[in-house]
PAKOL-473368 format. One record per residue (C-alpha): x, y, z; residue number from 1. Coordinates in Angstrom, 1 decimal, padded with zeros to 4 digits. Layout:
// residues N
SITE      c1      c2      c3   nr
SITE       X       Y       Z  NUM
...
END
This chain:
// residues 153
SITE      c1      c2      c3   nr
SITE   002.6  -027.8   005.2    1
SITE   004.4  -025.2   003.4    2
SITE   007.3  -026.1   001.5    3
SITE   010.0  -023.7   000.7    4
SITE   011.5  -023.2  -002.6    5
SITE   014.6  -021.6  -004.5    6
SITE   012.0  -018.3  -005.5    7
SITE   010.9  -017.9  -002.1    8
SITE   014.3  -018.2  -000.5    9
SITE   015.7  -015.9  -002.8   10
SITE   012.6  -013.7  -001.6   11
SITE   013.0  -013.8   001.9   12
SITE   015.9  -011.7   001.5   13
SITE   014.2  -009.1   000.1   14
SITE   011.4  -008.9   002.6   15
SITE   012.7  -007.3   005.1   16
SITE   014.2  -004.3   003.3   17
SITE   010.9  -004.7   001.7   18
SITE   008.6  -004.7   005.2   19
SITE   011.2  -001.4   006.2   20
SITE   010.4   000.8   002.6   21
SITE   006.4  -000.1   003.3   22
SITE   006.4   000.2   006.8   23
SITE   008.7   004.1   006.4   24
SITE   006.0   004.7   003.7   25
SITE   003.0   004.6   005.2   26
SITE   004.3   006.5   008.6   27
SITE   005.3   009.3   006.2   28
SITE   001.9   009.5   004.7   29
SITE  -000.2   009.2   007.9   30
SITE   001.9   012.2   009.7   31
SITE   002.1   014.2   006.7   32
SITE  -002.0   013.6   006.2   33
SITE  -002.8   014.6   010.0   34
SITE   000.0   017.5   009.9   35
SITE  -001.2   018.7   006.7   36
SITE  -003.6   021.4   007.6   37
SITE  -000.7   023.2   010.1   38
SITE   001.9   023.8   007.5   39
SITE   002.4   027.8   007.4   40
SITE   000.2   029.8   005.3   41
SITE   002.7   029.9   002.0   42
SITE   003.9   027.0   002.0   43
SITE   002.6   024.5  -000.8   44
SITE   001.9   021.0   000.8   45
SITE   001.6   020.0  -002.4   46
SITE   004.8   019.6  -002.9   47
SITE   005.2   017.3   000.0   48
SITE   002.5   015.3  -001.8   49
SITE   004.1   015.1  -005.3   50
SITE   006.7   013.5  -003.8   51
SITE   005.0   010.8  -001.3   52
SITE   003.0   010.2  -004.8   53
SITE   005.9   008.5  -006.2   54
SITE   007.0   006.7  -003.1   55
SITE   003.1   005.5  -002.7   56
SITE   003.5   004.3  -006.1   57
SITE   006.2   002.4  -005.6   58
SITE   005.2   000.9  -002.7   59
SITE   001.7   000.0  -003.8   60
SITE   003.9  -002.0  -006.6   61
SITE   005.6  -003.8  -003.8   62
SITE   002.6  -004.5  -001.7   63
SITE   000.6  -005.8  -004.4   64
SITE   003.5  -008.3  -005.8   65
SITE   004.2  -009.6  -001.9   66
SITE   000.8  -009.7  -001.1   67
SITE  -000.5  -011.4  -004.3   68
SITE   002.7  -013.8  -002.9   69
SITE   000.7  -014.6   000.0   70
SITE  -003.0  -015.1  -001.4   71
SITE  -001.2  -017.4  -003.5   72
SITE   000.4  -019.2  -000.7   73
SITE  -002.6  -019.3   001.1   74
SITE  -005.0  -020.5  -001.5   75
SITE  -005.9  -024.1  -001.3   76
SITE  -007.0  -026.0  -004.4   77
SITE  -009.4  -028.5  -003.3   78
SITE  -012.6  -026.0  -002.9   79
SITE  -014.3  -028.7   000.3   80
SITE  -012.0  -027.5   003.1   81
SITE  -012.8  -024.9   005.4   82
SITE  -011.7  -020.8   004.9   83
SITE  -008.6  -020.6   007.2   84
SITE  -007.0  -017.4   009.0   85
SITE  -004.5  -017.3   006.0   86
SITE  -006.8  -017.7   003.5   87
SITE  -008.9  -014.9   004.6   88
SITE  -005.9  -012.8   005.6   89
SITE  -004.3  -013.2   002.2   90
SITE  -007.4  -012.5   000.0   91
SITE  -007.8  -009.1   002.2   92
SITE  -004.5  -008.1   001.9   93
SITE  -004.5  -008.6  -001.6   94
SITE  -008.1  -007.5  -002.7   95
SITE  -007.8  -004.3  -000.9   96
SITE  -004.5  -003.3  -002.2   97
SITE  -005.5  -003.8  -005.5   98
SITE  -008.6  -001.6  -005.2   99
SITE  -006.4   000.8  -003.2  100
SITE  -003.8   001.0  -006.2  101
SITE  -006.7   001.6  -008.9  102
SITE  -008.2   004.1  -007.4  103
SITE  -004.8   005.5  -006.5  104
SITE  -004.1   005.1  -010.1  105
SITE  -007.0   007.1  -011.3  106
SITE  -006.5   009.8  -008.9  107
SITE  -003.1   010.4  -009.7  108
SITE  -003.4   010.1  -013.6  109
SITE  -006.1   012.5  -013.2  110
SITE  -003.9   014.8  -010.9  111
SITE  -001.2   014.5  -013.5  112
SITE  -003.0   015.0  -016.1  113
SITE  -005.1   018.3  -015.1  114
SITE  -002.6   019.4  -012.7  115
SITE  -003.3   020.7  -009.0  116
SITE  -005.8   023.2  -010.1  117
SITE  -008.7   020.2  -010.8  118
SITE  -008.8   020.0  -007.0  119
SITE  -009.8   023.3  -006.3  120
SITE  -013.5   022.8  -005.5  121
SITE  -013.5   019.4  -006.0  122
SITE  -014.5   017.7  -002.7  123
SITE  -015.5   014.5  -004.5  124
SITE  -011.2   014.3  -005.4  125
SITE  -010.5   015.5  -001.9  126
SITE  -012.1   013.1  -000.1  127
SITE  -011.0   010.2  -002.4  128
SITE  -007.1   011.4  -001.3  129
SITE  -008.2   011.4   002.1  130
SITE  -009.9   008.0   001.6  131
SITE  -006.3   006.3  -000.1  132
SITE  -004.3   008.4   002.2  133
SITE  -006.4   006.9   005.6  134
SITE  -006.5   003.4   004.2  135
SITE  -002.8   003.2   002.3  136
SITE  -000.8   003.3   005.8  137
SITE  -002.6   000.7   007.4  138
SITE  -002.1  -001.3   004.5  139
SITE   001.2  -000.5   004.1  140
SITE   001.9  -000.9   007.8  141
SITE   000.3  -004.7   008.2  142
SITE   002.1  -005.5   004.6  143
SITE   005.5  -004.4   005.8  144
SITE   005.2  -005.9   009.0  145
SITE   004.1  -009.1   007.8  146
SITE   007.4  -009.3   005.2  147
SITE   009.6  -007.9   007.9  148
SITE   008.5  -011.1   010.5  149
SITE   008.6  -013.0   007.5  150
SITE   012.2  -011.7   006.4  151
SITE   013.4  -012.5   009.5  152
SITE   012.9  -016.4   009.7  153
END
């Protein structure tokens, strides 16, 4: 049994606002990735990008705090008993959004660094954005709804 105490209560306040951001997040990025390619000819989607960057960012902070919360939670010291649903769910949750925000990271350190013209030609860079921006809204999207039913108890 869990047991609740004064750091998680004062938590559960903040899930829900903190399901909502994640949850926004990652609908932004998955209809800006599949309407990407129909902008007008002229218009820089980068732009669009640049600023979903920083809101990625900040949610990939959020996501990895909450869900490092819940492999925490869901870790059980004594190494004989058997690998439960939460167990499983909360190592997934957080393992993947930890690789996620690396190679997030690197991408947009690099992208910072050497500006937008190191993706011209670069398909190796392109398809790594197309592999955070595929996986980064499901992520977001079970994270966020996990602290939104979990904000509202």
């Amino acid at each position: 049994m869990v047991t609740l105490n004064i750091e998680q209560a004062k938590l559960t306040v903040v899930k829900k606002p903190a399901g909502i951001y994640l949850v926004a997040v990652g609908v932004m990025v998955a209809l800006n990735f599949v309407l990407n390619p129909f902008y007008p000819v002229g218009f820089d989607g980068m732009i669009v990008w640049h600023v979903l960057d920083v809101l990625m960012l900040m949610g990939l902070g959020l996501a990895l705090f909450f869900n490092y919360l819940y492999k925490r939670d869901s870790t059980d010291d004594n190494a004989n008993t058997a690998i439960t649903r939460q167990y499983f769910e909360g190592n997934l949750y957080f393992f993947v959004t930890a690789g996620l925000t690396l190679w997030f990271l690197y991408n947009w350190f690099s992208l910072l660094a050497h500006g937008n013209g190191y993706l011209v030609g670069n398909a190796p860079a392109w398809n790594i954005w197309n592999a955070i921006d595929l996986v980064l809204p499901i992520t977001f999207g079970l994270t966020g709804c996990r602290l939104m039913r979990e904000g509202s108890r």
